[in-house]
C-alpha positions as CSV (number, residue, x, y, z in Angstrom):
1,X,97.2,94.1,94.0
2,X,95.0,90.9,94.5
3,X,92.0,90.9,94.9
4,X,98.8,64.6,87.8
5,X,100.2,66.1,84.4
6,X,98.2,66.1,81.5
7,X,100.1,66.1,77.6
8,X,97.2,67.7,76.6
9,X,98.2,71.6,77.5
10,X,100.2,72.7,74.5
11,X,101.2,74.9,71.9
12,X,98.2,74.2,70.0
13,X,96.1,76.2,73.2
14,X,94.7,79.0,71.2
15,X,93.5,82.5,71.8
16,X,90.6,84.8,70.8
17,X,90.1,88.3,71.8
18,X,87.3,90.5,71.6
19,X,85.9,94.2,72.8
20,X,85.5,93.9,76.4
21,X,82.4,95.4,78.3
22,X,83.5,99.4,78.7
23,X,86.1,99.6,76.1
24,X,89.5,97.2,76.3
25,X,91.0,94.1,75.5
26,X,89.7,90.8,76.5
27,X,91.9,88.3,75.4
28,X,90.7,84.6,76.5
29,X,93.1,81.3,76.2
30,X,91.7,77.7,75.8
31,X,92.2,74.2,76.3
32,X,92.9,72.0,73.7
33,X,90.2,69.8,71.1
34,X,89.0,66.6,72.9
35,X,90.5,63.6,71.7
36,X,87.5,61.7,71.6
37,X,88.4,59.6,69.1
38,X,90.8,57.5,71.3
39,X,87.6,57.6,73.7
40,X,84.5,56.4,71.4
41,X,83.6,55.8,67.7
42,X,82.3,57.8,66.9
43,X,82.8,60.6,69.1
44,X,79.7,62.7,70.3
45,X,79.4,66.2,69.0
46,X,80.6,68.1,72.1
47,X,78.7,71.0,72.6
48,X,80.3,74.5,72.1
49,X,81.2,74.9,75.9
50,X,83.8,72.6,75.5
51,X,85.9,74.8,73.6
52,X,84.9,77.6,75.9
53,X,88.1,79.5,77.7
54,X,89.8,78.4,80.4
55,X,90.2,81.3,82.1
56,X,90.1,85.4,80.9
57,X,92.8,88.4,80.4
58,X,91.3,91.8,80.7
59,X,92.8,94.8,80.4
60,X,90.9,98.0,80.3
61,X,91.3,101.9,79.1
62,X,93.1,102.8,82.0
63,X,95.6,100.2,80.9
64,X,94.5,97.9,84.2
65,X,95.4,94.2,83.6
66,X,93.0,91.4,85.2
67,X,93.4,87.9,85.1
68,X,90.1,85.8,86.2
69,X,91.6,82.6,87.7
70,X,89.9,79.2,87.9
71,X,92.9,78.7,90.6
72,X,92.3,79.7,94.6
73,X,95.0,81.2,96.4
74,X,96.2,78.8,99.8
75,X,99.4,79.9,100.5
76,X,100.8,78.3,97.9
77,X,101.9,81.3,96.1
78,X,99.9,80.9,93.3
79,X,97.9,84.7,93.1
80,X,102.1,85.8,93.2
81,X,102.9,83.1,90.4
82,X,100.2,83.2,88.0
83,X,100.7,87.5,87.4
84,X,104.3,87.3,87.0
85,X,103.6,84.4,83.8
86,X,101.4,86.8,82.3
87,X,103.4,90.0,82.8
88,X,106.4,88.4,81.7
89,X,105.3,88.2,78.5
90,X,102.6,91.2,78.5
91,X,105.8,93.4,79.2
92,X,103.6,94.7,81.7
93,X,104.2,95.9,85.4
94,X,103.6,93.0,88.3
95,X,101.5,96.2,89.9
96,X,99.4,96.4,86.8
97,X,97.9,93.0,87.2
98,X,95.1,92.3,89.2
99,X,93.1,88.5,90.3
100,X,89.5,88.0,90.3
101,X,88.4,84.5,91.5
102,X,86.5,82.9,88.4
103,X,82.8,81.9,89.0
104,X,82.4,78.3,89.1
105,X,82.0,76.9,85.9
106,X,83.4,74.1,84.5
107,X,82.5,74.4,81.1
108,X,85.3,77.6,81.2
109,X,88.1,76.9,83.7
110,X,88.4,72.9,83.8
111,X,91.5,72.0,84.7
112,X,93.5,70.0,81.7
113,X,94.8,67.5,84.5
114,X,91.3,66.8,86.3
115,X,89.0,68.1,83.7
116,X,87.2,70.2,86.1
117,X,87.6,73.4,87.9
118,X,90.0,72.5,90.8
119,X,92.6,73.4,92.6
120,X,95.1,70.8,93.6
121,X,98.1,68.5,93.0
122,X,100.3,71.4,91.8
123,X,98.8,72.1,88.5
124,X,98.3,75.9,88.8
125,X,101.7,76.6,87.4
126,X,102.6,74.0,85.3
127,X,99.2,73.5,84.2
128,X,98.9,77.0,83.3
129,X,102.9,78.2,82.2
130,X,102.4,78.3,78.6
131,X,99.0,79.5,78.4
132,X,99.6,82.0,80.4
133,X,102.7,82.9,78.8
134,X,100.8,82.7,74.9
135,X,98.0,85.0,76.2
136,X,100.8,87.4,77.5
137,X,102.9,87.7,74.1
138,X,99.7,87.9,71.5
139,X,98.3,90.4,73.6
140,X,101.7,92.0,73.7
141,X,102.1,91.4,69.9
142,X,98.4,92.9,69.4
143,X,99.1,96.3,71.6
144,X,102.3,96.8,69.7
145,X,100.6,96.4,66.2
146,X,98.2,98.8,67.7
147,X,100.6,101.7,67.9
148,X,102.2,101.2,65.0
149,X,99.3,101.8,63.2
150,X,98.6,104.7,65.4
151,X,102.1,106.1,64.4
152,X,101.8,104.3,60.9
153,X,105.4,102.7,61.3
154,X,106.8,99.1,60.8
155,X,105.5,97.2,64.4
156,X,109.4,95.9,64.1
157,X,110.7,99.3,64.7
158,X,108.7,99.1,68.2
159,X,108.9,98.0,71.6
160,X,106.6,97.1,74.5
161,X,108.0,97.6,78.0
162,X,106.3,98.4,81.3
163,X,102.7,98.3,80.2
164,X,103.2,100.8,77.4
165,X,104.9,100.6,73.5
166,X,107.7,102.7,72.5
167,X,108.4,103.9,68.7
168,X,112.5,103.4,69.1
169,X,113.5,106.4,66.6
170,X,111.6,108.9,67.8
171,X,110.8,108.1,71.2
172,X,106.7,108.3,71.1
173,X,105.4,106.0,73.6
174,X,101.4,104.9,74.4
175,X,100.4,103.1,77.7
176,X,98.4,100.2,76.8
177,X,95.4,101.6,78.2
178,X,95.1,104.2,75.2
179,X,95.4,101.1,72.6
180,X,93.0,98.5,74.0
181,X,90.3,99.7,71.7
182,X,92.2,99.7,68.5
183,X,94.4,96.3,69.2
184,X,90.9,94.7,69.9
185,X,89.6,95.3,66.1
186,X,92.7,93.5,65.1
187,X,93.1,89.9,64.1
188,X,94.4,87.3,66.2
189,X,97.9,86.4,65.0
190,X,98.3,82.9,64.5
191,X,101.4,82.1,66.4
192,X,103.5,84.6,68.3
193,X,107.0,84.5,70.0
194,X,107.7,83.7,73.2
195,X,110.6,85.5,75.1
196,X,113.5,83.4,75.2
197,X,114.1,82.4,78.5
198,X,117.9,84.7,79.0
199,X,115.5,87.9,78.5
200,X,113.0,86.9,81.6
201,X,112.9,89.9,83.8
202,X,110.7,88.7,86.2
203,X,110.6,84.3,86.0
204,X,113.3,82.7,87.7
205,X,113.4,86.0,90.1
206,X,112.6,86.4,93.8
207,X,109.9,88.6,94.1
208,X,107.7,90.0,97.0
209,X,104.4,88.1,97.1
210,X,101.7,90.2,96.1
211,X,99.5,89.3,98.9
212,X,101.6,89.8,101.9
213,X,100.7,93.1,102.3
214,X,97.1,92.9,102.3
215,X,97.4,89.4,104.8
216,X,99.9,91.6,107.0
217,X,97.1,94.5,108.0
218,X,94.7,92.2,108.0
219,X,92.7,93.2,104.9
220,X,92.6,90.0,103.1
221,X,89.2,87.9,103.3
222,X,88.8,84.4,103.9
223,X,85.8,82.7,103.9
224,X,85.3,83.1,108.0
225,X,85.9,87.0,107.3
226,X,82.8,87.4,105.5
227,X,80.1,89.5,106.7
228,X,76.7,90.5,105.1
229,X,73.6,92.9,106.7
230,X,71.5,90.7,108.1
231,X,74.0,87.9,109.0
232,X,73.2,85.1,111.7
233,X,76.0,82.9,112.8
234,X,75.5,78.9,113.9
235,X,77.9,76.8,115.8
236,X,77.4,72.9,115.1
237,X,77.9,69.9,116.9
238,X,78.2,66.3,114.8
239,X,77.5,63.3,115.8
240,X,80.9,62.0,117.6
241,X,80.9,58.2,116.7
242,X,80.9,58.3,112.5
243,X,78.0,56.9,111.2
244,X,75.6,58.1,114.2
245,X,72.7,60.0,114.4
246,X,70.7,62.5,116.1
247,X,68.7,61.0,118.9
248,X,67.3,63.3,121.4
249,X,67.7,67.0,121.9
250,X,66.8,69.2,124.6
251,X,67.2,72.7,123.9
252,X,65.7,74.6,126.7
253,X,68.8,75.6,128.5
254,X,69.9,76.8,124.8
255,X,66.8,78.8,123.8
256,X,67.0,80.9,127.1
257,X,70.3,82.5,126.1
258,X,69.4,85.9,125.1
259,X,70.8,85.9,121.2
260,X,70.1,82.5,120.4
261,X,67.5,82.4,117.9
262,X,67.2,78.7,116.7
263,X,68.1,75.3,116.9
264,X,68.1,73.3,113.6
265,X,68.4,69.5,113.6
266,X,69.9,67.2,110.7
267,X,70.0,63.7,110.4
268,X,73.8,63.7,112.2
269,X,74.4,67.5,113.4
270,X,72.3,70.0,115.6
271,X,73.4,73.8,115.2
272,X,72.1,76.6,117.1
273,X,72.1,79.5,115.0
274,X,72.5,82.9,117.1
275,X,73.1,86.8,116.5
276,X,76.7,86.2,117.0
277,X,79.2,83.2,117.0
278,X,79.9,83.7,120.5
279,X,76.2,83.0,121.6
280,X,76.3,80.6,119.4
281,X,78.9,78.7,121.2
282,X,77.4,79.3,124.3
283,X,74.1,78.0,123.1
284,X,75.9,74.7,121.9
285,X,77.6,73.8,124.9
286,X,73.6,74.5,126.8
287,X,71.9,71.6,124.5
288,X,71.9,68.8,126.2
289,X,72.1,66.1,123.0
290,X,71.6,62.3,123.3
291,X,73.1,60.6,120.5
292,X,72.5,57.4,118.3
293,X,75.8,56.3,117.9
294,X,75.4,53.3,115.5
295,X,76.7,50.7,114.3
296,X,80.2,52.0,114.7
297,X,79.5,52.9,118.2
298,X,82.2,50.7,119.2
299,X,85.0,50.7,116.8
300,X,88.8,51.2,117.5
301,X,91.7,51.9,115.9
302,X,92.8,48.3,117.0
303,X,89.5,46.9,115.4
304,X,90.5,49.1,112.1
305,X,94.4,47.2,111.9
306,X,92.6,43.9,112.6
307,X,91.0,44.8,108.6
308,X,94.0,45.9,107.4
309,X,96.1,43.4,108.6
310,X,93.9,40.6,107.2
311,X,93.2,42.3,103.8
312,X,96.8,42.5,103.5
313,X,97.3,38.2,103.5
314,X,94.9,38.7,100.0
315,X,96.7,39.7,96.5
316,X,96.1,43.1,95.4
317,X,95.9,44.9,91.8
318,X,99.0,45.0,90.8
319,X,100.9,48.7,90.0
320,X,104.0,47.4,88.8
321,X,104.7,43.7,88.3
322,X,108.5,43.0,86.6
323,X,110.6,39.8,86.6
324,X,110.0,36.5,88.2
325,X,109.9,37.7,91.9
326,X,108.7,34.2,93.4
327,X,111.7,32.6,91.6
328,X,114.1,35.1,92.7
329,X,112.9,35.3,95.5
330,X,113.3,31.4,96.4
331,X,117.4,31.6,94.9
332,X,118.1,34.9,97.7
333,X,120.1,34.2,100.0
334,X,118.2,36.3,102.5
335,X,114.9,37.4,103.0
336,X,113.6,40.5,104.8
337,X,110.5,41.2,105.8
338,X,108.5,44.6,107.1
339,X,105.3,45.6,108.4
340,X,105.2,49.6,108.5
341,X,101.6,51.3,109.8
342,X,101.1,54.9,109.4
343,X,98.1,56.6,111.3
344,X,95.1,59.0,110.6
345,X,95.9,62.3,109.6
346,X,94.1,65.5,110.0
347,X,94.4,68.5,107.3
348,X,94.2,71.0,110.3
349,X,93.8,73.9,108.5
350,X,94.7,77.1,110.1
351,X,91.2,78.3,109.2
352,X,88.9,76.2,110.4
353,X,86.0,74.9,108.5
354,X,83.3,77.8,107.5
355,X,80.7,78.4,105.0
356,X,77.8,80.9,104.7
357,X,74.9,80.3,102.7
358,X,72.1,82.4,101.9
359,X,69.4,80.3,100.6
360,X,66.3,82.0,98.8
361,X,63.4,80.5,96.9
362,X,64.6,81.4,93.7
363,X,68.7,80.8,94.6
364,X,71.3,80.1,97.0
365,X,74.5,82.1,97.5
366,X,77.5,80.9,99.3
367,X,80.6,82.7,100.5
368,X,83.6,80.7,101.4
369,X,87.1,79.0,100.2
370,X,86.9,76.1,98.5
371,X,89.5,74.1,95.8
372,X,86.4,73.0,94.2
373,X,84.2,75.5,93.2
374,X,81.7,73.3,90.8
375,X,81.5,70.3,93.0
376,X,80.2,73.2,95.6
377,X,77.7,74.5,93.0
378,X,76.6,70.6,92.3
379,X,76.2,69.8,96.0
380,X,73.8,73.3,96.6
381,X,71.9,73.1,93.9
382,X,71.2,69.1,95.0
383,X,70.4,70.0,98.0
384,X,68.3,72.8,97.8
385,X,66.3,71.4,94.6
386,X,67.8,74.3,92.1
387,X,69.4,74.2,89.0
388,X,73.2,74.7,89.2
389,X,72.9,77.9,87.5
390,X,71.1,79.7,90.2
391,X,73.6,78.5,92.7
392,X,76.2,81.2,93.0
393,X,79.5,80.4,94.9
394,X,82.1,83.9,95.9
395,X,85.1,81.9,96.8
396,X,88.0,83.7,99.1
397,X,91.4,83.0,100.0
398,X,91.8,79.5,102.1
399,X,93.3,79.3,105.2
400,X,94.8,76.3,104.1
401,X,93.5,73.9,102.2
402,X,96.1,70.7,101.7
403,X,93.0,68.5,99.9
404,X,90.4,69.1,103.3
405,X,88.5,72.2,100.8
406,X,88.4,69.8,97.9
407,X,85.3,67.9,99.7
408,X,82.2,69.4,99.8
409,X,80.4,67.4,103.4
410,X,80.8,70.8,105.3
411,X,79.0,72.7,102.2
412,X,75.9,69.8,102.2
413,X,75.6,70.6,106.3
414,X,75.8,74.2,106.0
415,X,73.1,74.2,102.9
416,X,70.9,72.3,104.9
417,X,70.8,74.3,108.2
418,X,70.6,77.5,106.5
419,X,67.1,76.3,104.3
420,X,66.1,76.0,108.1
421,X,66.6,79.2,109.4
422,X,63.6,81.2,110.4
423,X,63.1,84.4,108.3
424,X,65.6,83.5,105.8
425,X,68.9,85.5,104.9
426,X,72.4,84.3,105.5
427,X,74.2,82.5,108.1
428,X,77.3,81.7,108.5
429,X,78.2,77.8,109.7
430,X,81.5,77.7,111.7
431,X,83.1,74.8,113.3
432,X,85.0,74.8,116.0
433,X,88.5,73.2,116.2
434,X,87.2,70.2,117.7
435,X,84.8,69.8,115.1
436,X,87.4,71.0,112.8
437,X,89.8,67.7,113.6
438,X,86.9,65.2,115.3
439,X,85.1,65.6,111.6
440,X,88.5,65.8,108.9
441,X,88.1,63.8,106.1
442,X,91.4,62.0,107.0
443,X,94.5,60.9,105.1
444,X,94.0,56.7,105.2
445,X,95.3,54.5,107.9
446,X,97.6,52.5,105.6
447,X,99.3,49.0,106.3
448,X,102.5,47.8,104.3
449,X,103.8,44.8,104.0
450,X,107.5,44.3,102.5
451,X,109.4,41.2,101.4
452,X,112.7,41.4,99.9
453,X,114.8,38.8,98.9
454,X,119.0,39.6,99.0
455,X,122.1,38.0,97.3
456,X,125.2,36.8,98.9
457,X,126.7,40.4,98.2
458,X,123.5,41.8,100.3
459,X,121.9,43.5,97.4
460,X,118.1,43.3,96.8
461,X,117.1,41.1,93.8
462,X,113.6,40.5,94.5
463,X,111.3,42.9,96.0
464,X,107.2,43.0,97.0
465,X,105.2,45.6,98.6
466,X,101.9,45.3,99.8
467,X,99.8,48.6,99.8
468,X,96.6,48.1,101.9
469,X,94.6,51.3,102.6
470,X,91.7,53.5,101.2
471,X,90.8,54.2,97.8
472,X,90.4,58.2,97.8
473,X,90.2,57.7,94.2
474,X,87.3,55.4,93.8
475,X,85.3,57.9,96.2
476,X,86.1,60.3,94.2
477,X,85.2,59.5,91.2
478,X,82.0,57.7,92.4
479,X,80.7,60.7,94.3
480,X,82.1,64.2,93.0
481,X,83.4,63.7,89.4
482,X,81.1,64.4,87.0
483,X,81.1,61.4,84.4
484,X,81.6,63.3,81.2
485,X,84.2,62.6,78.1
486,X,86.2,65.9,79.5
487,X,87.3,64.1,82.7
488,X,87.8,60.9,81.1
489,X,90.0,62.8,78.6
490,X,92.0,64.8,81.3
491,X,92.6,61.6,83.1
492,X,94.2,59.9,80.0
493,X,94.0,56.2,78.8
494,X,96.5,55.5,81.4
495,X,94.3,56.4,84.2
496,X,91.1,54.9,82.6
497,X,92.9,51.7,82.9
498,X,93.7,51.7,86.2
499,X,90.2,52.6,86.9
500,X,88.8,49.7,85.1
501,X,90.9,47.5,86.9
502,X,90.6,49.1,90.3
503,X,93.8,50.5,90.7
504,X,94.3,53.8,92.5
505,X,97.0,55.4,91.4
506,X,97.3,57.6,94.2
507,X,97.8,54.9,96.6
508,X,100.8,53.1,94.6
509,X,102.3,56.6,93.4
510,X,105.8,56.7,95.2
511,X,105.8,53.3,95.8
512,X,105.5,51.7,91.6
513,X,108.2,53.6,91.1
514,X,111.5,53.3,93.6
515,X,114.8,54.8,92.9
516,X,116.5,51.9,92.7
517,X,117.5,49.0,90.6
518,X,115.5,46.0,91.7
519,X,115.4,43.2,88.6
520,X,111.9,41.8,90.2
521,X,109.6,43.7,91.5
522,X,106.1,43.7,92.6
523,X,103.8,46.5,93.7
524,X,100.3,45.4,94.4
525,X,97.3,47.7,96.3
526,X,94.5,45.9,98.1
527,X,91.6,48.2,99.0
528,X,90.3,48.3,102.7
529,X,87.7,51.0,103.9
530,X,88.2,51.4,107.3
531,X,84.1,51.2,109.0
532,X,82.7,54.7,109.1
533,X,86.1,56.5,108.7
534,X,85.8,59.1,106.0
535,X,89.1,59.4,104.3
536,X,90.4,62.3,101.5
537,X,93.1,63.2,99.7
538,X,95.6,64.7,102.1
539,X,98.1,66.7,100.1
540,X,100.5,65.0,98.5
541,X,98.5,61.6,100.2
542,X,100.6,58.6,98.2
543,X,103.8,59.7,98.3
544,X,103.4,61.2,101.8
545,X,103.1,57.8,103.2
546,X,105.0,55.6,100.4
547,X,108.5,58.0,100.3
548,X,108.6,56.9,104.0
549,X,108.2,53.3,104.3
550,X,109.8,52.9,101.0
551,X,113.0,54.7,102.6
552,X,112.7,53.3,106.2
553,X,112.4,49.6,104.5
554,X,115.5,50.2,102.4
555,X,117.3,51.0,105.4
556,X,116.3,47.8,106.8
557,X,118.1,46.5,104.1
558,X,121.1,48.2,104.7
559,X,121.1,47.2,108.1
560,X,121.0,43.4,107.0
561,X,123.6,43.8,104.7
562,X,125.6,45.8,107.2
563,X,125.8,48.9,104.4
564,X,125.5,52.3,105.3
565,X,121.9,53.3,103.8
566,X,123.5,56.8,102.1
């Protein structure tokens, strides 16, 4: 039941075990040495929680198997994927393995690909395959070394299947449960074997997902399930022009409600916090709110592809720059040329955004779902004045998440009314769908600009695209990534480059890199930040945008050359 690629993740991930709390076998996988040495000279002495493991296998007397995952179940499958590595290998039972979420620490479940704990960009699996799948077989190897010297027979002449260990000529068998304490005095081996890939009984195979059940009555929690004694509920209301303030409120008609109990003002939000979300809803829509709407009171989206369209007449940092494009260019026969726009994009997640926070003088709890459970520990502690380590985050199962759960804006808001609530204890901070799409972090507005150059024949021989948009990337990095050697290590030399030249990635992935044959190409990215508009990684963001106007320009092409595009 359930309760980018990095190099790095390799057969050099190691494993320790040790007596877990209660009697059992705690067997712990982690992430490879830094490679500092490509990084700085010399390298600073990393302190021991670098080595610390990335995530934790339990199993306990009664032969129960847990697997604490730095990885948050979104419908992606992964709470399904992640126990059928393990018991692969563990020649144990899908129904013997169990999920807890991991506490957010980064020191323990960074992810090789970001270098922090995160969910995101379809690492869970292949991020986590052979680790998984090591920590399976040695504690496989350990149990069966247990039994045989139980039985005080060659570990060759036995067997591990189902969650228990068979002595072949004579039949004894021992559930894991009864060997835990034994197989953890043992020794780590040093290397063990992995299955070959023809004797996978459950990889490859279509299995039920483990969580459907619990999602089909109802019994799995999400963050907006969550319900503690003592609970008060706030509905909240943002400024609607981005970048605007709080001006005036008048909360008479509000306060009169019976249930409403306060109305708590930030710079850009008021929330009226209430007995239940219904009254809180109703208290809302009573304020009457006069807002400061800013400098960006009167924006458009026509004033935002003005920018664009102008940045885009500037060069850009070049992603991929091969051949002599201006000369082949001038010998085509034909030239084509494309401007493709693609809008704004909400995540609309089905769950709409929703954090509870119980802030005390000595801590802060917070109950929700979140891809990022560290960067939500950073951003409470900052705002509450604590110490990370008495910031405690329970994260759930997301309603969706598609990069809108890897920010944390929503957690800073909900932190901040909830130190404001009279009498203390938790609240829960729920937007409403409106709020929900009106306040997205979107995927960028981007502008592309094509030129390609044909031959007589009508193929392309010189080719330039124009990427003008966001940098998700640079905000990233400048406001959530902690700068430490483990992120600049996960992000490789490769990405450090781009970074020091101002490159995102991101924005050119899909595009760098076209399926086609083109002897000159250039690929260039021009950074534009649209006034006020908060953008974010939307899931696959780059690709999602380049894969189409890469496609739809190569058409064009067809179309010129009278081809048929397929």
């Amino acid at each position: 039941m359930i309760k980018p690629m990095s190099p790095t993740l390799s057969r050099r991930s190691f494993l320790e075990t040790s007596a877990a709390a209660g009697g059992g076998l705690l067997i712990r996988f982690s992430l490879p040495a830094p490679l500092a040495k490509k990084l700085a000279a010399p390298p600073p002495p990393a302190p021991p929680s670098e080595f610390a493991p990335n995530a934790f296998i339990r199993i306990d007397t009664a032969g129960q198997v847990t697997l604490v995952m730095h990885k948050v179940e979104m419908g992606q499958g992964t709470y399904t994927a992640m126990p059928m590595i393990l018991a692969e290998e563990l020649e144990a039972d899908l129904s013997q393995v169990r999920l807890e979420h991991a506490p957010a620490d980064d020191t323990r479940y960074w992810e090789p690909s970001f270098g922090v704990q995160e969910t995101g960009g379809s690492t869970s699996v292949r991020g986590n395959f052979e680790p998984l799948r090591r920590a399976g077989a040695t504690a496989r190897t350990m149990l069966v070394a247990a039994a045989a010297a139980t039985w005080k027979v060659d570990p060759n002449a036995c067997r591990a299947e189902h969650g228990t260990v068979i002595h072949g000529p004579s039949g004894r068998s021992l559930g894991y449960g009864a060997l835990v304490s034994m197989a953890a005095r043992l020794p780590v081996p040093g290397d063990v074997a992995l299955k070959d890939p023809k004797d996978f009984r459950l990889i490859g195979t279509s299995v039920k997902r483990l969580d459907t059940p619990d999602k089909v009555d109802g019994t799995t929690q999400y963050g907006i399930d969550v319900r503690l004694p003592g609970m008060k509920y706030a509905s909240v209301a943002a400024c609607p022009v981005f970048g605007g303030k709080v001006g005036a409120v008048n909360d008479t008609r509000a306060k009169a409600i019976p249930g409403v109990r306060q109305v708590v003002r930030l710079d850009d939000t008021v929330a009226v916090v209430a007995d239940d979300t219904w009254t809180a809803k109703k208290g809302l829509a009573a304020l009457d709110i006069r807002w400061d709407e800013g400098p960006h009171a009167t924006l458009s989206t026509a004033d935002i592809v003005l920018q664009l369209e102008a940045a885009s007449q500037k060069s850009g940092v070049v992603g991929r720059d091969e051949g002599d494009v201006a000369k082949a260019m001038a010998g085509a026969a034909r030239r084509v040329e494309a401007i493709y726009e693609v809008p704004f994009l909400a995540h609309a997640t089905m769950e709409p955004i929703n954090c509870t926070v119980h802030v005390r003088p000595d801590g802060c709890d917070l109950w929700l779902g979140t891809q990022v459970p560290t960067f939500t520990q950073a951003a409470a502690a900052k705002v509450t004045d604590l110490p990370k380590s008495r910031v405690q985050v329970h994260n759930h199962y997301l309603g969706g998440g598609f990069g809108r759960r890897l920010e944390v804006d929503f957690v800073i808001q909900a932190v901040g009314i909830a130190k404001q609530v009279d009498g203390g204890g938790p609240v829960q901070i729920l937007w409403s769908r409106e709020e929900d799409i009106q306040h997205d972090m979107y995927r960028p507005y981007y502008y592309d600009r094509f030129i390609a150059g044909l031959d007589a024949g009508g193929r392309p021989v010189a080719w330039t695209h124009r990427i003008v948009g966001s940098s998700i990337e640079a905000r990233v990095i400048s406001e959530l990534l902690p700068k430490n050697l483990r992120v600049i290590r996960a992000g490789g030399m490769h990405r450090l480059g781009a970074m020091i030249k101002h490159l995102d990635l991101d924005a050119v992935e899909g595009a760098a890199e076209p399926p086609y044959t083109i002897p000159n190409i250039r690929v260039d990215f021009v950074r534009q930040e649209p006034p006020g508009v908060r953008t974010a990684f939307w899931r696959g963001v780059g690709p999602t945008h380049n894969i189409f106007v890469v496609e739809s320009f190569v058409d064009e092409l067809a179309a010129a050359a009278k081809q048929d595009p397929f």
